[in-house]
DRENVEX-248238 format. One record per residue (C-alpha): residue in one letter; residue number from 1; y, z, x. Coordinates in steps of 0.1 Angstrom, whole numbers, plus 5000, padded with zeros to 4 digits. Each point is the difference from the previous one (the first is absolute). Layout:
<node code="A" pos="NUM" north="Y" up="Z" east="X"/>
...
This chain:
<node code="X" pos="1" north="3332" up="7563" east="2896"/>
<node code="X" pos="2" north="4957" up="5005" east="4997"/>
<node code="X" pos="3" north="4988" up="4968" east="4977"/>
<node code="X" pos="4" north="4964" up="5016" east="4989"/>
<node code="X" pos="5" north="4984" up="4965" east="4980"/>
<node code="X" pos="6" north="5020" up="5005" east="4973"/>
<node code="X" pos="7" north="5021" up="5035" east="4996"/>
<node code="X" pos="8" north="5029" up="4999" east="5027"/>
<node code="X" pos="9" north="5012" up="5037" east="5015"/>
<node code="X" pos="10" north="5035" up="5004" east="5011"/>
<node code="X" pos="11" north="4997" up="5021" east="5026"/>
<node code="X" pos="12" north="4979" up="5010" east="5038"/>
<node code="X" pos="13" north="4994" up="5038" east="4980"/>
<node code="X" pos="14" north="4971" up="4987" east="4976"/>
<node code="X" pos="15" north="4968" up="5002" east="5018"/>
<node code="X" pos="16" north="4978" up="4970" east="4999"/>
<node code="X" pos="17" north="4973" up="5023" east="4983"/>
<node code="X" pos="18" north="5020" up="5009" east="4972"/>
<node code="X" pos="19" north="5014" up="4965" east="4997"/>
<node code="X" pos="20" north="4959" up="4987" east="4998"/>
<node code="X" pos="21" north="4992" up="5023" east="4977"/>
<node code="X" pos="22" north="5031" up="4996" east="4974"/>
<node code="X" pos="23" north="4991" up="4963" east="5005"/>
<node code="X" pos="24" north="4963" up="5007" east="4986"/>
<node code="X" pos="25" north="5014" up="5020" east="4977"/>
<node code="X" pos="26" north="5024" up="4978" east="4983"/>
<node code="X" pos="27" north="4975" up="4969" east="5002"/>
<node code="X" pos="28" north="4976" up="5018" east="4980"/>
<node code="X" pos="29" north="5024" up="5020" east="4976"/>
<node code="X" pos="30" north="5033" up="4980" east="4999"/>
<node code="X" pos="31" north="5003" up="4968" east="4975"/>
<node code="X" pos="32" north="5032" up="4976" east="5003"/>
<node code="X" pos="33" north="5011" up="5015" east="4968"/>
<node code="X" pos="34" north="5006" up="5036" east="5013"/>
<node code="X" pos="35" north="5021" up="4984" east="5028"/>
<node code="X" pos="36" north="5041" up="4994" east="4998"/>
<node code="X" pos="37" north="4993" up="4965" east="5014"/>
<node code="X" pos="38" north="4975" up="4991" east="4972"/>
<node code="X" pos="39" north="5014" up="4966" east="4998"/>
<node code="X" pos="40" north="4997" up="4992" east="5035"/>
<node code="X" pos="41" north="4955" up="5011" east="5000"/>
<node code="X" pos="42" north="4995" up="4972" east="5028"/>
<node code="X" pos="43" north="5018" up="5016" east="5023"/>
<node code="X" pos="44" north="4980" up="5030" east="5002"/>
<node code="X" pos="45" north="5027" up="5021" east="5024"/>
<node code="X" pos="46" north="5009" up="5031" east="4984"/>
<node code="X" pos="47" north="5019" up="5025" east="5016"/>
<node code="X" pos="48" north="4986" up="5040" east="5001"/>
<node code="X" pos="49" north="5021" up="5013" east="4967"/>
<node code="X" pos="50" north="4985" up="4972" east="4980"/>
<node code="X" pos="51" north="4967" up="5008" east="5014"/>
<node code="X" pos="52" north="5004" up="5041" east="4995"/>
<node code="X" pos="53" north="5012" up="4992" east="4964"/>
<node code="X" pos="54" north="4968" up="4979" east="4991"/>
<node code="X" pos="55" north="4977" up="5022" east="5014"/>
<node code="X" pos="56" north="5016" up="5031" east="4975"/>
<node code="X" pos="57" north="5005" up="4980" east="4972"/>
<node code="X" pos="58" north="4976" up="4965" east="5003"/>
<node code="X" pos="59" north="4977" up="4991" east="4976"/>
<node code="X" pos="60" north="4970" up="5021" east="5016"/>
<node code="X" pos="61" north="5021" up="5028" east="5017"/>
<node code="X" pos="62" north="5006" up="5030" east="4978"/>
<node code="X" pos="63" north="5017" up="5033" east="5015"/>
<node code="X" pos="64" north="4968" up="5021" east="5010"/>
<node code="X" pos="65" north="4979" up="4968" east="5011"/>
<node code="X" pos="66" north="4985" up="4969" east="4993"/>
<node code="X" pos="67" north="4991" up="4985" east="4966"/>
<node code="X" pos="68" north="4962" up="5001" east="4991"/>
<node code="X" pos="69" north="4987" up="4957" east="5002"/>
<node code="X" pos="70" north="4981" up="4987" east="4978"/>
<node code="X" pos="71" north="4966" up="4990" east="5007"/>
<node code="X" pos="72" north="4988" up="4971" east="4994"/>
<node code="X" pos="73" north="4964" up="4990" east="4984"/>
<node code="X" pos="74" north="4995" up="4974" east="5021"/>
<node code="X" pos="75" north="5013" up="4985" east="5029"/>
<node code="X" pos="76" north="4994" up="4973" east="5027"/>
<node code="X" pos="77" north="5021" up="4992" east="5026"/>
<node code="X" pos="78" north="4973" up="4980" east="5019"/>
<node code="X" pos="79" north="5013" up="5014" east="5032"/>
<node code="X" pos="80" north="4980" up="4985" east="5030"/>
<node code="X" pos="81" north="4977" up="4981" east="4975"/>
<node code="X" pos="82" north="4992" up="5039" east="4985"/>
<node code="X" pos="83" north="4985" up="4994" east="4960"/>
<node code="X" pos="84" north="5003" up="5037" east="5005"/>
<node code="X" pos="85" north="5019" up="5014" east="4963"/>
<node code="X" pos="86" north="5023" up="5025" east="5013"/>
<node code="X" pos="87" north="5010" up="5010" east="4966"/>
<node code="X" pos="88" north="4980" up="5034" east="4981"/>
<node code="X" pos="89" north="4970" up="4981" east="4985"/>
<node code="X" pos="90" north="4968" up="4989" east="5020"/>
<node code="X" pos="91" north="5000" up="4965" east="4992"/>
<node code="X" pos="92" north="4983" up="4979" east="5024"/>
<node code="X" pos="93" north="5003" up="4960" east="5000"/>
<node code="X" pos="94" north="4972" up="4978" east="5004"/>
<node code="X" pos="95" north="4996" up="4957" east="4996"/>
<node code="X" pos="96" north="4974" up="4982" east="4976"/>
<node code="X" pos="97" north="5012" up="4962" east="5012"/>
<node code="X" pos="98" north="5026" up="4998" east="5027"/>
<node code="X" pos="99" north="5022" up="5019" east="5016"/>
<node code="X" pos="100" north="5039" up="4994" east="5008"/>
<node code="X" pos="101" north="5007" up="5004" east="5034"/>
<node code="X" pos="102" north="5034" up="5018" east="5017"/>
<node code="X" pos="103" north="5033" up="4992" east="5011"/>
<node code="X" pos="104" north="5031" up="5019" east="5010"/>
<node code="X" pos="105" north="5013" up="5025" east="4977"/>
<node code="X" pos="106" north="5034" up="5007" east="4985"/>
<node code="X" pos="107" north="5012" up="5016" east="5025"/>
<node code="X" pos="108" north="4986" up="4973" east="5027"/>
<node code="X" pos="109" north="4969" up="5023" east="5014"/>
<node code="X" pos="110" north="4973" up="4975" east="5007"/>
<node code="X" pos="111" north="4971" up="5004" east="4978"/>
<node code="X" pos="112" north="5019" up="5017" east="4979"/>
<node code="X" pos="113" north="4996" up="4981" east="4961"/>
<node code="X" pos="114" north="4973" up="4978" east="4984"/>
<node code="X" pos="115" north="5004" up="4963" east="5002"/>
<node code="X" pos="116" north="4982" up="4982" east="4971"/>
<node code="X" pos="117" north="5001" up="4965" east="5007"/>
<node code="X" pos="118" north="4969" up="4989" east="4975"/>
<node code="X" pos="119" north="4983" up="5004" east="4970"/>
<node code="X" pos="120" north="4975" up="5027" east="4997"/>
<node code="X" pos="121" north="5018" up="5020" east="5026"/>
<node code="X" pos="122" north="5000" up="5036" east="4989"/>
<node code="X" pos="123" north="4990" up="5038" east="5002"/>
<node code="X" pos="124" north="4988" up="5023" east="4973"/>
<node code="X" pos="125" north="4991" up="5036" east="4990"/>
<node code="X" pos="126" north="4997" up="5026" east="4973"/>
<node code="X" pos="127" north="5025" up="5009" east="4973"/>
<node code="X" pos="128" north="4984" up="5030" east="4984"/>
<node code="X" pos="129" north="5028" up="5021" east="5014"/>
<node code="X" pos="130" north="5033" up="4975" east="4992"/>
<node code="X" pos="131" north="5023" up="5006" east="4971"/>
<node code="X" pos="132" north="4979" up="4990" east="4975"/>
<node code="X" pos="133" north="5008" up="4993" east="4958"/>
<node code="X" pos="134" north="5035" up="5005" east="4997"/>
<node code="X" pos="135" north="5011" up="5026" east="5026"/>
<node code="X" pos="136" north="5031" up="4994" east="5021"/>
<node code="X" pos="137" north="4999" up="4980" east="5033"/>
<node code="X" pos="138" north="5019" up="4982" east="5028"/>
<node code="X" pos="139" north="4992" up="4967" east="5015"/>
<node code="X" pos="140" north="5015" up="4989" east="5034"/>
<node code="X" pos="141" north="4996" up="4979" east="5029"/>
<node code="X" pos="142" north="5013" up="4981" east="5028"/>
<node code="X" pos="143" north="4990" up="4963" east="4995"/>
<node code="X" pos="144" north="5008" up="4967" east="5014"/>
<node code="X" pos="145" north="4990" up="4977" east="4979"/>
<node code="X" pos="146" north="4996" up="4964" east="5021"/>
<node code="X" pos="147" north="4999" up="4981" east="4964"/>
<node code="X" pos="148" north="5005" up="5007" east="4968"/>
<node code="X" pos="149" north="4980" up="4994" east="4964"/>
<node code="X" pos="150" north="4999" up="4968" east="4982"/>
<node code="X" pos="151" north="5010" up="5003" east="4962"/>
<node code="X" pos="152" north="4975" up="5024" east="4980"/>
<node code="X" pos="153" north="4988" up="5019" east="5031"/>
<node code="X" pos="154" north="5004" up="5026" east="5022"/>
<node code="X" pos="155" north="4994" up="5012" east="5036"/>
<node code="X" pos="156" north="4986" up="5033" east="4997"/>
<node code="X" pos="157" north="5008" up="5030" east="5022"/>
<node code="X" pos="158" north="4973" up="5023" east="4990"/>
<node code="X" pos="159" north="4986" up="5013" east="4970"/>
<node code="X" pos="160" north="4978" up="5020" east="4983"/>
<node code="X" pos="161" north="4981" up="5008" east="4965"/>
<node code="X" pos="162" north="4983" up="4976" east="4978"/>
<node code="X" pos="163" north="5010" up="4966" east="4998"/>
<node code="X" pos="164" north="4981" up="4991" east="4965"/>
<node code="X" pos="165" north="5018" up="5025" east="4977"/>
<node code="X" pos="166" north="5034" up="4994" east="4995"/>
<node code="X" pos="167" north="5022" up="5024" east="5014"/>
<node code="X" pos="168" north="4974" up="5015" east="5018"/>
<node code="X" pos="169" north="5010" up="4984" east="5037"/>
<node code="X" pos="170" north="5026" up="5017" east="5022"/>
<node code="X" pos="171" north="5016" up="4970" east="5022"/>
<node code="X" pos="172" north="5030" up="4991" east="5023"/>
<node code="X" pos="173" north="5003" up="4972" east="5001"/>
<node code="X" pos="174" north="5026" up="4972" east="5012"/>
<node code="X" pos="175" north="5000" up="4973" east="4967"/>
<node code="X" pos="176" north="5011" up="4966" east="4981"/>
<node code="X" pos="177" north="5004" up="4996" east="4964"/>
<node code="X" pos="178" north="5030" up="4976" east="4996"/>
<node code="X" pos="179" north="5014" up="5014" east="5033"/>
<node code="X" pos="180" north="4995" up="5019" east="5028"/>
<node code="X" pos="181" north="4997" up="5038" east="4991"/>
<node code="X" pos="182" north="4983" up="5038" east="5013"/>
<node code="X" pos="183" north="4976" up="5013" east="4977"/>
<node code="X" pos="184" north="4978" up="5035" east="4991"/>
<node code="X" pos="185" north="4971" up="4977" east="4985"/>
<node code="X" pos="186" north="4974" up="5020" east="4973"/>
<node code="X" pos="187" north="4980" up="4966" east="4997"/>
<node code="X" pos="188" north="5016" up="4991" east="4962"/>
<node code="X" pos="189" north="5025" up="5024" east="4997"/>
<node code="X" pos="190" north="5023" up="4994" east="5027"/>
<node code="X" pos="191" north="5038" up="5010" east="5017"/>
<node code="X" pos="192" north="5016" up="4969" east="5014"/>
<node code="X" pos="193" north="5035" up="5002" east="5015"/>
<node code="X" pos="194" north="5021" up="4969" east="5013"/>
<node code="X" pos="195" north="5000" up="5002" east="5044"/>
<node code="X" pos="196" north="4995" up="4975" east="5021"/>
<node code="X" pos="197" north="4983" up="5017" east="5029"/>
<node code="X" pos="198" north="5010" up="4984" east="5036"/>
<node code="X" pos="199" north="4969" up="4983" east="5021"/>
<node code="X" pos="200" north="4991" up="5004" east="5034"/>
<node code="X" pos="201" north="5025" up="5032" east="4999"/>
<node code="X" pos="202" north="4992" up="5038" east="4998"/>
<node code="X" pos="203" north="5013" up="5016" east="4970"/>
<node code="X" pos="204" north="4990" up="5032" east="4979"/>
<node code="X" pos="205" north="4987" up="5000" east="4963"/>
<node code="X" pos="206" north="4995" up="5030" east="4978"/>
<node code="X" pos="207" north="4993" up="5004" east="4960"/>
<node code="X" pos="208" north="4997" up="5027" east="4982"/>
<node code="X" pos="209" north="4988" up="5014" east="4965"/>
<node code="X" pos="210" north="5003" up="5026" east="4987"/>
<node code="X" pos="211" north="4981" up="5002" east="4969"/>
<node code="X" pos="212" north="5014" up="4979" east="4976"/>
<node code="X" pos="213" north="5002" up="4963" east="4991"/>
<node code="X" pos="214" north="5021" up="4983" east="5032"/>
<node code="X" pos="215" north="5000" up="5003" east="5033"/>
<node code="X" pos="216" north="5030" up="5004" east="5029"/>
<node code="X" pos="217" north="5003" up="4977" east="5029"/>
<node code="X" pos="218" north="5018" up="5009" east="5037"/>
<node code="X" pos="219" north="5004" up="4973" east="5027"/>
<node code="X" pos="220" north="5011" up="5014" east="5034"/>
<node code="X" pos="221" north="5005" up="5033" east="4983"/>
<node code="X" pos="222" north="5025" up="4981" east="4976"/>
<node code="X" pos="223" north="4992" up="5001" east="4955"/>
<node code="X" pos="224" north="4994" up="4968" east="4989"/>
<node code="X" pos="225" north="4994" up="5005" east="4965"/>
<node code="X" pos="226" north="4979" up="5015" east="4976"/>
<node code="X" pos="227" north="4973" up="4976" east="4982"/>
<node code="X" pos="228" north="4983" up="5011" east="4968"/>
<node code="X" pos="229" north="4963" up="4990" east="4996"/>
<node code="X" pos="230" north="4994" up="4976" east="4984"/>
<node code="X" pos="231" north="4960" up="4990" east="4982"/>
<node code="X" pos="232" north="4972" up="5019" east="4990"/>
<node code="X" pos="233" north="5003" up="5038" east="5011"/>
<node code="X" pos="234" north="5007" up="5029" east="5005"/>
<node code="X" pos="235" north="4993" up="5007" east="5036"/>
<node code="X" pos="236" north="4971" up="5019" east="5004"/>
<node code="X" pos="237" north="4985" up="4990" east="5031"/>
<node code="X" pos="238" north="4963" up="5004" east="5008"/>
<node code="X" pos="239" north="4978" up="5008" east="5029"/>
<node code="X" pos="240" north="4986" up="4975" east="5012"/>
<node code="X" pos="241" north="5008" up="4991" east="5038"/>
<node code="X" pos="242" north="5033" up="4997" east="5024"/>
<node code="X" pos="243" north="5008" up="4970" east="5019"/>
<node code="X" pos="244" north="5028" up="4987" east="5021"/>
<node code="X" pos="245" north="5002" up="4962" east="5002"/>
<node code="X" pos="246" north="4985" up="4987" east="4968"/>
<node code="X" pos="247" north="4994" up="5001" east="4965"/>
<node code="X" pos="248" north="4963" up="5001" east="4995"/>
<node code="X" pos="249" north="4990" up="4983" east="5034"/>
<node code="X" pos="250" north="4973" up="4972" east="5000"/>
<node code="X" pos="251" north="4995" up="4983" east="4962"/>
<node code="X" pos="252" north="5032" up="5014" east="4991"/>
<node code="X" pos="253" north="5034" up="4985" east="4995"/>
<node code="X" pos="254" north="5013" up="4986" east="5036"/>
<node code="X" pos="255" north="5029" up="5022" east="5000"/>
<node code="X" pos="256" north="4994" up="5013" east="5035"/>
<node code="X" pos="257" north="5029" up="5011" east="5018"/>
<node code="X" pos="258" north="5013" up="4976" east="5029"/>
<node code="X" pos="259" north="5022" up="5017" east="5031"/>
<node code="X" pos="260" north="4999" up="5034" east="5013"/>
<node code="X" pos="261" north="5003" up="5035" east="4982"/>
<node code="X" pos="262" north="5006" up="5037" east="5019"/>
<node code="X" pos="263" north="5006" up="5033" east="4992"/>
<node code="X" pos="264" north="4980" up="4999" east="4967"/>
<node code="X" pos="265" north="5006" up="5031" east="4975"/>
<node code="X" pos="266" north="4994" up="5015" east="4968"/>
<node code="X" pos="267" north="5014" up="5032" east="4988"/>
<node code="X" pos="268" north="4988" up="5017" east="4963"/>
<node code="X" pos="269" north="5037" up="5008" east="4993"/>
<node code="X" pos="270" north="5028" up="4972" east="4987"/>
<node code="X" pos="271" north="5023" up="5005" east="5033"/>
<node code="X" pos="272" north="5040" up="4999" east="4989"/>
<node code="X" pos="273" north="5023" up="4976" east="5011"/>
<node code="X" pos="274" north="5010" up="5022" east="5032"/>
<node code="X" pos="275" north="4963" up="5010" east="5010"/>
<node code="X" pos="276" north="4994" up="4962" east="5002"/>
<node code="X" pos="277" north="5031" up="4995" east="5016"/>
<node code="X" pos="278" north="4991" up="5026" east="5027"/>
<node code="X" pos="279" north="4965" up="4984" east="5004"/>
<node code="X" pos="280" north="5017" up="4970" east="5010"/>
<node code="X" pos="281" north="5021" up="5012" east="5028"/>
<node code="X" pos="282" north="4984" up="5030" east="5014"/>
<node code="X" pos="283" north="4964" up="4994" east="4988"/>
<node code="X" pos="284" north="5000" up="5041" east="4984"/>
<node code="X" pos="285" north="5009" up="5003" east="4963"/>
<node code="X" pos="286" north="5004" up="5036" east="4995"/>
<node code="X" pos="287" north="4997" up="5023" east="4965"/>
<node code="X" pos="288" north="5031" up="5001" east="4981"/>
């Protein structure tokens, strides 16, 4: 028997080339639940049927080839201590007080995440091109949170739009009000949803609107819940400037986040339940 990582061959007559490559394969199109050992995902040994099967009918195989991905607006992975946004907008990050410096990513790559470890720590940029007033959006990324927010405040993952009109911001945000929650903030008019978020551990966040008057919530490409705004609205976010780290910056609430964040993104479309859930364990979400 050939034990390739995690796909095991039965047999001397599969060629370590075609073995490699139905290993890439699967990695990027496969997800547990396209597997027959679904329940078992840790194991990550699936034999060449399984694998043959997911690649015909997984979530981004289709007979003919492979599903179209989605593209995100923006997107930084930080890799190497890049501020590069490898989404499809030009959106370049600059600092006005301090900036955070980097630690190892998700995935353990050094250099690989921001590390905000005190106030005024932050990056900003333009939002002229974001989802602005009420258009559909997604929210989601990988935090690790080394603290959490007292009662009545928030640790905010990034945000844009104007913070003086209500329901004019665009934040996501890690929050208290009478418990530990996730939240898509509009500053007034806001989503709250009851999560305690774990510190000093990686874990993925994700909220989504999609037009109307609540918001969705996905930890670790899990639904939370749903969590109607609540204040002064509608949403109808304004241009005004993008930042990831802070609310306002200096003379501003001190709501600065505290911990590391990676593989920041924003899409102009309200991803489904199983986009977000293929975000999570592939990094692709694909058109459905």
């Amino acid at each position: 028997m050939y034990e390739f990582y995690f796909l095991r061959f039965p047999g001397p007559e599969v060629s370590y080339w075609l073995g490699y490559l139905l290993i890439l394969f699967s990695f990027i199109q496969c997800s547990p639940s396209d597997l027959q050992n679904a329940n078992d995902v840790y194991s990550r040994e699936f034999n060449e049927t399984q694998i043959l099967i997911c690649l015909l009918k997984g979530t981004s195989c289709i007979p003919g080839g492979v599903r179209t991905t989605v593209q995100p607006l923006v997107q930084y992975n930080f890799t190497a201590g890049s501020l590069v946004n490898s989404g499809s907008l030009v959106l370049a990050l600059g600092n006005q007080e301090a900036p955070p410096g980097f630690t190892s990513g998700k995935d353990g790559d050094a250099n690989g995440a921001l590390n905000f470890t005190a106030n005024n720590q932050h990056y900003t940029g333009s939002d002229a091109s974001l989802p602005l007033g009420a258009s559909p959006r997604t929210f989601c990324s990988w935090i690790k949170p080394t603290s959490l927010p007292g009662n009545g405040s928030h640790r905010v993952v990034f945000r844009y739009g104007d913070p003086n009109v209500s329901g004019s911001f665009a934040v996501l945000a890690i929050s208290n009000a009478s418990g530990n929650k996730v939240s898509f903030l509009g500053s007034g008019y806001d989503a709250l949803a009851d999560y305690t978020m774990p510190v000093n551990t990686w874990s993925h966040l994700c909220s989504t609107y999609n037009g109307g008057n609540t918001a969705d919530f996905y930890v670790n490409g899990i639904f939370i819940a749903t969590a109607p705004f609540v204040g002064t609205g509608p949403i109808n976010t304004i241009s005004t400037s993008f930042a990831i780290g802070t609310w306002t910056g200096s003379g501003g609430p001190a709501v600065y986040w505290v911990g590391a964040l990676d593989d920041v993104r924003i899409y102009n479309i309200a991803l489904n339940a199983n986009q977000i859930g293929q975000m999570y364990q592939t990094g692709f979400v694909f058109v459905e």
